[in-house]
N, CA and C atoms as an extended XYZ file, in Angstrom:
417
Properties=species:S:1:pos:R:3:atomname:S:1:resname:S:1:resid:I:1 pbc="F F F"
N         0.847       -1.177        0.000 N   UNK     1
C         0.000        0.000        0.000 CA  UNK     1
C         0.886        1.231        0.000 C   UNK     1
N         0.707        2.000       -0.848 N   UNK     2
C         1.343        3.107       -0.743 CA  UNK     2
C         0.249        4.244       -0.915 C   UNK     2
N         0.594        5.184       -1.801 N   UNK     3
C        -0.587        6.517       -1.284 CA  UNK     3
C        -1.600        6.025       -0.675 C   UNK     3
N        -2.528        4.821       -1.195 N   UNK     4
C        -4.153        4.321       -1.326 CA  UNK     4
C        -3.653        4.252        0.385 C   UNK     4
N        -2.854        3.724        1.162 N   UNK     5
C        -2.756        3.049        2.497 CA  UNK     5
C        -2.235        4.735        3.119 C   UNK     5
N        -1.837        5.146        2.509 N   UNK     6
C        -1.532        6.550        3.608 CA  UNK     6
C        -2.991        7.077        3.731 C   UNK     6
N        -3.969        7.106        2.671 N   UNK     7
C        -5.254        8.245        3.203 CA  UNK     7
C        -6.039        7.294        4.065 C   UNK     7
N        -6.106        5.870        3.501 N   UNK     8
C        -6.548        5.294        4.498 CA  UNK     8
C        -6.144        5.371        6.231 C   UNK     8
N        -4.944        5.466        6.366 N   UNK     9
C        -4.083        5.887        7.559 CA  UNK     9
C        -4.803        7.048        8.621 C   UNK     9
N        -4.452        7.766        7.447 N   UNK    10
C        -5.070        9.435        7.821 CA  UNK    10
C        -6.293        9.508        8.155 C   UNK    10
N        -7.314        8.668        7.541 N   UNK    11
C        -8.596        9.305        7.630 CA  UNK    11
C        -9.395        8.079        8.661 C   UNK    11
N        -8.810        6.669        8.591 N   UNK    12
C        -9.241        6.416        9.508 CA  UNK    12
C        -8.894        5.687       11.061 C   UNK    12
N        -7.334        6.511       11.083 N   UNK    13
C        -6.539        6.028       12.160 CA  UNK    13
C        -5.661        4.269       11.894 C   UNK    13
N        -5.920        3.834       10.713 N   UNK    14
C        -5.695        2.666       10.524 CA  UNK    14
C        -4.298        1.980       10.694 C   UNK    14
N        -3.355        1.598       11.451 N   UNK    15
C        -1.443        1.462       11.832 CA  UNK    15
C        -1.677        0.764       10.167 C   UNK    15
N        -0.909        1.342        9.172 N   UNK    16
C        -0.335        0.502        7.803 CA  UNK    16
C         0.889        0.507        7.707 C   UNK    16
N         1.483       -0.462        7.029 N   UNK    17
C         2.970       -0.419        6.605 CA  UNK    17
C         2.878        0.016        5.275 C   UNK    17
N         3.209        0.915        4.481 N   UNK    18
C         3.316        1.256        3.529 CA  UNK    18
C         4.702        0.914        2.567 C   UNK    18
N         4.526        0.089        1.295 N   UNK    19
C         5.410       -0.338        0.368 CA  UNK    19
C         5.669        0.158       -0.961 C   UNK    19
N         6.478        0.832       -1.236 N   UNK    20
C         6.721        1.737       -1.817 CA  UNK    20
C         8.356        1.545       -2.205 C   UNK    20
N         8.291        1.194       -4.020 N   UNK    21
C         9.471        0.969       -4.623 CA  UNK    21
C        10.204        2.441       -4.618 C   UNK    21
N         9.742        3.301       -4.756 N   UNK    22
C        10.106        4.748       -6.013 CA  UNK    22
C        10.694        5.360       -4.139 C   UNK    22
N        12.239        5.877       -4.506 N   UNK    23
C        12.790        6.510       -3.438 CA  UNK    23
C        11.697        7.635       -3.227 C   UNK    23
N        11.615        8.371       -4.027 N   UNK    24
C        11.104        9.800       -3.937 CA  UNK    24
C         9.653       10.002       -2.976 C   UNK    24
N         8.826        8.602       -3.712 N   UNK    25
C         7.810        8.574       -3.332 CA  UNK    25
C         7.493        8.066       -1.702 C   UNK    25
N         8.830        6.857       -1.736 N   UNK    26
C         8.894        6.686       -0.276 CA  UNK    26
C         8.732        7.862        0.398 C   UNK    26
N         9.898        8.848       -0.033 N   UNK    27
C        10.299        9.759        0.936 CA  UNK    27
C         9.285       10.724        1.407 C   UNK    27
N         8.141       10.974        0.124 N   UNK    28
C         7.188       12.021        0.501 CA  UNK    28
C         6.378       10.822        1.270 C   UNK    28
N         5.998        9.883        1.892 N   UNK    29
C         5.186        9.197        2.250 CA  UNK    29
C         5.515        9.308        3.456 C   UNK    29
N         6.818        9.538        3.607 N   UNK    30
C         7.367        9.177        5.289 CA  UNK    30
C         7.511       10.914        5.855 C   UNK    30
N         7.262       11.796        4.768 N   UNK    31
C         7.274       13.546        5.310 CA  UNK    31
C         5.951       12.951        5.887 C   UNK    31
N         4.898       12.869        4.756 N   UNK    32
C         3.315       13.240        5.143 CA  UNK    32
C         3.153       12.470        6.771 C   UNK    32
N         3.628       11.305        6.641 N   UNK    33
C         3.077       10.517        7.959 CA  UNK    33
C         3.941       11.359        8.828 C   UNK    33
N         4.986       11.666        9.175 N   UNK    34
C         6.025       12.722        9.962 CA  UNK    34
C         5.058       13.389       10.500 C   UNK    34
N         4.894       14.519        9.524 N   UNK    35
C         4.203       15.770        9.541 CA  UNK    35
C         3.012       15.502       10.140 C   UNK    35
N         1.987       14.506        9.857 N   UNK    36
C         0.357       14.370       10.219 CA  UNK    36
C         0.523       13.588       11.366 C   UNK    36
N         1.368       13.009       12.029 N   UNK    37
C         1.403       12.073       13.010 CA  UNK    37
C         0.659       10.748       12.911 C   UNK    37
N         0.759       10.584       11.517 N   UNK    38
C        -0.264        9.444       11.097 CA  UNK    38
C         0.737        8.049       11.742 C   UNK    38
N        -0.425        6.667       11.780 N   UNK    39
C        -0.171        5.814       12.380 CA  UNK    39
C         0.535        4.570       11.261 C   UNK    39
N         1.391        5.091       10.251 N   UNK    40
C         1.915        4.282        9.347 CA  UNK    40
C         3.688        4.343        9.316 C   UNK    40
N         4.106        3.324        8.618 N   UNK    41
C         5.446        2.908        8.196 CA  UNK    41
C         5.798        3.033        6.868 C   UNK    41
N         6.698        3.504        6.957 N   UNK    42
C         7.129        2.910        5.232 CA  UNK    42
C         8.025        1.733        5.174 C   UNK    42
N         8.217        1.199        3.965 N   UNK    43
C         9.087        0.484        3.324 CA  UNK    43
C        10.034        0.931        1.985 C   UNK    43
N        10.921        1.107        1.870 N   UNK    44
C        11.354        1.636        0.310 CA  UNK    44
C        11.615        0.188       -0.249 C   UNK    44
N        10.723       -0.139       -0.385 N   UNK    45
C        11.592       -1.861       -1.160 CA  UNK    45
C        10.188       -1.827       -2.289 C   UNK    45
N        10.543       -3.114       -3.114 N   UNK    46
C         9.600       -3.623       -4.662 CA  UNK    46
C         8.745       -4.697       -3.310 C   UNK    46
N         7.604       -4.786       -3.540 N   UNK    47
C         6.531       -5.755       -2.546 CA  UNK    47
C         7.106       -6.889       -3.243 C   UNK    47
N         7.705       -7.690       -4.341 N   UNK    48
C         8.212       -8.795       -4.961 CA  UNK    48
C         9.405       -9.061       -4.099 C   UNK    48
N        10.731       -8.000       -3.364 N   UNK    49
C        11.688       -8.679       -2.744 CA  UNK    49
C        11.237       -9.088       -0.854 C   UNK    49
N        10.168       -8.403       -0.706 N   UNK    50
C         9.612       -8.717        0.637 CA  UNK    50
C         9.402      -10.545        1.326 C   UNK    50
N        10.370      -10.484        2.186 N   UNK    51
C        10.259      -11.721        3.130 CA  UNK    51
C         8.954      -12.333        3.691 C   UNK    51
N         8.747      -13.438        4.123 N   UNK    52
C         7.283      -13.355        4.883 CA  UNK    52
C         7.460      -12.446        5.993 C   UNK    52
N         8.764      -12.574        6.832 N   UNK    53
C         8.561      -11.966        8.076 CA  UNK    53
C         8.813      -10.183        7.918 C   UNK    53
N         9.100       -9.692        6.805 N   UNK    54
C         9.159       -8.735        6.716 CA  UNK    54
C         8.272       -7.414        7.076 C   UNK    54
N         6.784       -8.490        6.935 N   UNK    55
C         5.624       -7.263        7.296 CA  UNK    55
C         4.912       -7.971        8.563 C   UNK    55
N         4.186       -7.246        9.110 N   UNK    56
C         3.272       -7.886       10.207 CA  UNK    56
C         1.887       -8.374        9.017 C   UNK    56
N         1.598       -9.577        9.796 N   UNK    57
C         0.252       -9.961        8.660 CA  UNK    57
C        -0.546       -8.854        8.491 C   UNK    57
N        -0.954       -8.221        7.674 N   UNK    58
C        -1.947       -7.358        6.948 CA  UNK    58
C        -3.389       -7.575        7.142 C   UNK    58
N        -3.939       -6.858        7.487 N   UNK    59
C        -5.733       -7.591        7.600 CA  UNK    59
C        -6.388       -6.557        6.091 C   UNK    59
N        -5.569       -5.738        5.824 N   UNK    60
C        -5.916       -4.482        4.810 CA  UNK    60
C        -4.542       -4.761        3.634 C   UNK    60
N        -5.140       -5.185        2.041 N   UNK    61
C        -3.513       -4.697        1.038 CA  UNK    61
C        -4.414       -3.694       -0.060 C   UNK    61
N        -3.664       -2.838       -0.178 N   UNK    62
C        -4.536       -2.327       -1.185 CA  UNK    62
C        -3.090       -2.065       -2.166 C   UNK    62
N        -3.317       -2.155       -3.806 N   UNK    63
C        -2.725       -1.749       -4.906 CA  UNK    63
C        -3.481       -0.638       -5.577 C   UNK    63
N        -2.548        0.507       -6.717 N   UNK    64
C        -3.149        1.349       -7.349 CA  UNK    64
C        -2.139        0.911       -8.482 C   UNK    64
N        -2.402        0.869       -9.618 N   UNK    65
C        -1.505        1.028      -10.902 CA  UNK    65
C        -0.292        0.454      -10.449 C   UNK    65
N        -0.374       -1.152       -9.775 N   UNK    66
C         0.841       -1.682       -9.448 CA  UNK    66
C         1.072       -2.954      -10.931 C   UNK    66
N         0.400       -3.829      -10.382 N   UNK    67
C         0.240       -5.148      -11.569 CA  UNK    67
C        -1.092       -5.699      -12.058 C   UNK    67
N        -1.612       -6.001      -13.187 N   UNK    68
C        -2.572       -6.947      -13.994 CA  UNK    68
C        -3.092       -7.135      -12.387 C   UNK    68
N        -3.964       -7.469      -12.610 N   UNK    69
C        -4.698       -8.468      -11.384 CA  UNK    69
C        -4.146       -9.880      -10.988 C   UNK    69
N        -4.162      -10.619      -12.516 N   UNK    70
C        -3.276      -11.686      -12.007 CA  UNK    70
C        -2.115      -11.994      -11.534 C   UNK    70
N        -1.618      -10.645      -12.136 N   UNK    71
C        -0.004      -10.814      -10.877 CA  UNK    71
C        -0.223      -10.379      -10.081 C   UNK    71
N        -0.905       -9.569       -9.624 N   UNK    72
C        -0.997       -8.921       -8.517 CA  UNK    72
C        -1.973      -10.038       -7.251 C   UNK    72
N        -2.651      -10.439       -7.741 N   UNK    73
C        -3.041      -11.493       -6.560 CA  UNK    73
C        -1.595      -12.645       -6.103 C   UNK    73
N        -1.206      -12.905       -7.646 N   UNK    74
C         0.150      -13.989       -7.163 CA  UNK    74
C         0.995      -13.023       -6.216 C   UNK    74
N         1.490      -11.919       -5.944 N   UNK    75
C         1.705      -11.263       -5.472 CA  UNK    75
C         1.621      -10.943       -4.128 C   UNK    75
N         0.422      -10.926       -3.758 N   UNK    76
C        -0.579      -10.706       -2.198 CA  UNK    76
C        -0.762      -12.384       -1.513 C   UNK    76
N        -0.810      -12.856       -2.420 N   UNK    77
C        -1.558      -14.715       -1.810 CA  UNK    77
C        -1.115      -15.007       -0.761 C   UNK    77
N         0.124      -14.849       -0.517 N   UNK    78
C         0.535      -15.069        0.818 CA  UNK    78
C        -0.286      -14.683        2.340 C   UNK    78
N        -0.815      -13.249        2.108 N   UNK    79
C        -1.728      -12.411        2.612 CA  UNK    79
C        -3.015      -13.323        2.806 C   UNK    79
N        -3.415      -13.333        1.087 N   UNK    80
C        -4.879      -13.487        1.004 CA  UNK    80
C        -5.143      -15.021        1.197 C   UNK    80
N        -4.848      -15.770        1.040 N   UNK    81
C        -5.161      -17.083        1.111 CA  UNK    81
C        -5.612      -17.789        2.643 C   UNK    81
N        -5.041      -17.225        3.399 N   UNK    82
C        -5.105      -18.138        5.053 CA  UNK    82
C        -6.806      -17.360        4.944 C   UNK    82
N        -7.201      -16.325        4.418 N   UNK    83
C        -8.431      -15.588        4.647 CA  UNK    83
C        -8.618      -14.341        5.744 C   UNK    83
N        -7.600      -13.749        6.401 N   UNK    84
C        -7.153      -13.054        7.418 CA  UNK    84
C        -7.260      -11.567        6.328 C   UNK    84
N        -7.022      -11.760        4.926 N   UNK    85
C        -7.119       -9.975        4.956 CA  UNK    85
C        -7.342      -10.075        3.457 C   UNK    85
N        -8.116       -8.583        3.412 N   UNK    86
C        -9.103       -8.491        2.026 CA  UNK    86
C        -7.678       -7.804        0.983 C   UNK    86
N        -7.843       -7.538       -0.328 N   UNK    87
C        -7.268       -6.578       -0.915 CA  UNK    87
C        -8.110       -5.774       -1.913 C   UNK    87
N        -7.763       -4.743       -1.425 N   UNK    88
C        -8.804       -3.342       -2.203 CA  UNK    88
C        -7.842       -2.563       -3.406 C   UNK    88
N        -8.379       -3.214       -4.570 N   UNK    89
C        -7.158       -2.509       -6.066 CA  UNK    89
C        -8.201       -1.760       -7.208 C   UNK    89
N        -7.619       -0.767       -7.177 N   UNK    90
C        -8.099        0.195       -7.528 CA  UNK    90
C        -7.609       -0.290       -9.173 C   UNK    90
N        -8.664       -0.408       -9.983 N   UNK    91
C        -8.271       -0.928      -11.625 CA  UNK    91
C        -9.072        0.188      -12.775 C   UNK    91
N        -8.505        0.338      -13.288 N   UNK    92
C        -8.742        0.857      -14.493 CA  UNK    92
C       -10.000        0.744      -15.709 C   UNK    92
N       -10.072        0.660      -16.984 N   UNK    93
C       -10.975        0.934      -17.352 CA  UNK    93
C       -11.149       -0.554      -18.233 C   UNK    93
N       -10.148       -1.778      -18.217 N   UNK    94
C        -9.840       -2.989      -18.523 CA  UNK    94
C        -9.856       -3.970      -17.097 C   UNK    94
N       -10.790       -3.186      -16.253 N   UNK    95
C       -11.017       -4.558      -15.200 CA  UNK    95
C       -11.551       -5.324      -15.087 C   UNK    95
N       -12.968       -5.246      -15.749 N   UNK    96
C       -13.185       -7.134      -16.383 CA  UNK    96
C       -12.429       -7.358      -16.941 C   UNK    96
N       -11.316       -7.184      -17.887 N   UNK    97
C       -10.843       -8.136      -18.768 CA  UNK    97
C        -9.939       -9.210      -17.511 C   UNK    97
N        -9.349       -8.056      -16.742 N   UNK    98
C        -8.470       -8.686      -15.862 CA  UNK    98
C        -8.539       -8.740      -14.567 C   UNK    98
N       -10.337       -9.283      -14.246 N   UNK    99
C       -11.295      -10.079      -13.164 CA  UNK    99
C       -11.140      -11.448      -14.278 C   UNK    99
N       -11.655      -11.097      -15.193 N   UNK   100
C       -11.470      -12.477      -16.758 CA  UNK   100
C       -10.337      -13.166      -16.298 C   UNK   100
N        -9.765      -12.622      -16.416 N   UNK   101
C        -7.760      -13.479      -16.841 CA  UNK   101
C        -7.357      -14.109      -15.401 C   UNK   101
N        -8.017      -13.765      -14.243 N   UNK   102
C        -7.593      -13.671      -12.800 CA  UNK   102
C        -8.362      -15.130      -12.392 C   UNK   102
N        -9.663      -14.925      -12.921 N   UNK   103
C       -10.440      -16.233      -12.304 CA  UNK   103
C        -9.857      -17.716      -13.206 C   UNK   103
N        -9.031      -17.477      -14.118 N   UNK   104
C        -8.456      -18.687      -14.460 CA  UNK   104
C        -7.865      -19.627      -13.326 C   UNK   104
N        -6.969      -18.514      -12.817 N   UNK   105
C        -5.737      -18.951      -12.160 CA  UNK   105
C        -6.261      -19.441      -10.548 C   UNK   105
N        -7.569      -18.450      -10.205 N   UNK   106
C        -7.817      -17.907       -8.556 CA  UNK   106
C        -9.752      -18.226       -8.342 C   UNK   106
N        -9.845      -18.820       -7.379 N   UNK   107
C       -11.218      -18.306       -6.980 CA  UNK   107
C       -10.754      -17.180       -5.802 C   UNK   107
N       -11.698      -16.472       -6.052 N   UNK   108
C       -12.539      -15.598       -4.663 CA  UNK   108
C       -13.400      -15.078       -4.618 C   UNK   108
N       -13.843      -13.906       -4.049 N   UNK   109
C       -14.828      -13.274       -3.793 CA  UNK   109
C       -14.872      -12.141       -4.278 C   UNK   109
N       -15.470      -11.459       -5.081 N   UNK   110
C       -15.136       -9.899       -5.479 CA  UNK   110
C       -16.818       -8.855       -5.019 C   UNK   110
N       -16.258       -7.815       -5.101 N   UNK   111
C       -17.056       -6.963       -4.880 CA  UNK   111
C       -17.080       -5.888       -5.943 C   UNK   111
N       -17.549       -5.253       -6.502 N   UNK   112
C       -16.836       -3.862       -7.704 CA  UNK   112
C       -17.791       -2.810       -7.021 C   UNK   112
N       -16.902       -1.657       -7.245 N   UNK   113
C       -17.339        0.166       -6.424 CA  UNK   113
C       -17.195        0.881       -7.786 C   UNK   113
N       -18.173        1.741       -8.183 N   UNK   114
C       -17.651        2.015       -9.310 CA  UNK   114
C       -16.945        3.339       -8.561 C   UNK   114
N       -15.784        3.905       -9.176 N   UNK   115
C       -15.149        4.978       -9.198 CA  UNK   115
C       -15.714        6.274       -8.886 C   UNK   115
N       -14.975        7.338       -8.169 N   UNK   116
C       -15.933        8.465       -8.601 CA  UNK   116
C       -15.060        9.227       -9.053 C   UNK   116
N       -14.129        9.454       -9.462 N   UNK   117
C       -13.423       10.461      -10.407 CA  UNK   117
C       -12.790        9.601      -11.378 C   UNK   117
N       -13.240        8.156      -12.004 N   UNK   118
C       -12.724        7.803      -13.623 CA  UNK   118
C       -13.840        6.706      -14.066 C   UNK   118
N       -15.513        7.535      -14.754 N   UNK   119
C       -16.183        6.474      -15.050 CA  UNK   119
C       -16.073        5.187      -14.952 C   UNK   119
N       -15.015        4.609      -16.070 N   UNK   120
C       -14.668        3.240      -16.529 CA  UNK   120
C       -13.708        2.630      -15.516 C   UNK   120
N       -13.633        3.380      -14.647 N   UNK   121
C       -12.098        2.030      -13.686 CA  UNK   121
C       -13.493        1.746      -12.139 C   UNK   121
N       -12.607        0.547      -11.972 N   UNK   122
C       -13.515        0.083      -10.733 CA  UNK   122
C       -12.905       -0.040       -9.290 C   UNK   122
N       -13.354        0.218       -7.902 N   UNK   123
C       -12.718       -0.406       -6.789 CA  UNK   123
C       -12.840       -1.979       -6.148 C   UNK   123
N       -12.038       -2.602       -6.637 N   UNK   124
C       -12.544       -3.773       -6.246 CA  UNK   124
C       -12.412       -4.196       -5.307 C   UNK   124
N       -12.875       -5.159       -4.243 N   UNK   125
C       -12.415       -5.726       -2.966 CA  UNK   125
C       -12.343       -7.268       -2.528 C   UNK   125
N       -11.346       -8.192       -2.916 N   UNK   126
C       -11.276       -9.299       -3.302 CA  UNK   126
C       -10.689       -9.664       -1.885 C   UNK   126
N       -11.656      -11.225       -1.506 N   UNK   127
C       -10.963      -11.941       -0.472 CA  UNK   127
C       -11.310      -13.172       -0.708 C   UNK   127
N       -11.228      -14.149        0.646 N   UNK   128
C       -11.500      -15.622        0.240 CA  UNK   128
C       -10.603      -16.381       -1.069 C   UNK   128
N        -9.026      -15.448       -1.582 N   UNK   129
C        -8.718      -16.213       -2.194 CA  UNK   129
C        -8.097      -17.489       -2.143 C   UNK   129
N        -8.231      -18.582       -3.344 N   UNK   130
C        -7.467      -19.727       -3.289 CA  UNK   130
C        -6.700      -19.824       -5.071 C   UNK   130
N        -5.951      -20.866       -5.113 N   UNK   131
C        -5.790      -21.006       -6.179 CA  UNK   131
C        -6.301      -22.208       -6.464 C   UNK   131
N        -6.884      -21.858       -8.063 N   UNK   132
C        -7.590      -23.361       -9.036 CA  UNK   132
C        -6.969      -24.638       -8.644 C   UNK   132
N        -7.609      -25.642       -8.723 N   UNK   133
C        -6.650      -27.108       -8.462 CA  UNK   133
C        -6.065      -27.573       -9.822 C   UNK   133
N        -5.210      -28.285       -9.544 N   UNK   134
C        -4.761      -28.321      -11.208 CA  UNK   134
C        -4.223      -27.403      -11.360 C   UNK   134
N        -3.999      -26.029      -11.722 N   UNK   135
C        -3.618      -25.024      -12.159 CA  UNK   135
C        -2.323      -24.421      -11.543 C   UNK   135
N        -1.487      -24.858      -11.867 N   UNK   136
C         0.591      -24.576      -11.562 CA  UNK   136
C         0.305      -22.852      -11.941 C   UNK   136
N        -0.242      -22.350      -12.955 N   UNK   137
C         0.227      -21.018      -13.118 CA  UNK   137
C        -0.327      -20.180      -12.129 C   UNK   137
N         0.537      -19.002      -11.689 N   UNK   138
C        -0.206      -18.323      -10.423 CA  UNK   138
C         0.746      -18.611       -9.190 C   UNK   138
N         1.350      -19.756       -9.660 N   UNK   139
C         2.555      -19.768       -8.353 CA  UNK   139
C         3.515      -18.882       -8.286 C   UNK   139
């Protein structure tokens, strides 16, 4: 979570660890929480080199313009699978295609919000995931 997990932070007291590749962006992430006394962390690392023990389990992941859906769940599973925490990804104006491409690999649960400042993109809120049986891709 990066920006999407700082307003969440801010607005509803929520402790996040925030992950965040881009130095710069780290850095304004860790002024704002400074400055607001907000209840978050950063990370400057890629969420791909992250350890298990690296984060405290998550009950909240949210992505914005990180990966496809389907990587991006292979991504989180670790998270999402035991069933302990939702992920809220903010998608674009091709998010059925890639709710489509996702349920190959994954069951879960989805929810869709439509947007309020980009008609065509959706908020989605996916939990209960597993991966297909049979299905190696997604690992």
């Amino acid at each position: 979570a990066g920006f999407p997990g700082l307003v969440l932070a801010i607005a509803a007291g929520i402790p996040m660890t925030l992950v965040e590749a881009d130095r710069r962006k780290a850095a304004f992430l860790a002024t704002v929480i400074a400055e607001t006394g907000t209840p978050a962390t950063v990370l400057n690392r890629r969420i791909e080199a992250l350890a298990a023990g690296d984060l405290p389990p998550p009950a909240i992941i949210t992505a914005r313009a990180l990966k496809p859906l389907p990587q991006l769940l292979a991504l989180a599973a670790r998270w999402l699978e035991d069933g302990q925490a939702v992920l809220w990804a903010w998608k674009g104006a091709r998010w059925e295609e890639e709710l489509t491409a996702a349920r190959k690999d994954w069951i879960f649960t989805v929810e869709s919000h439509p947007s309020r400042t980009q008609p065509a993109a959706r908020l989605l809120r996916i939990a209960n995931l597993g991966r297909r049986k049979g299905n190696g891709r997604g690992k």
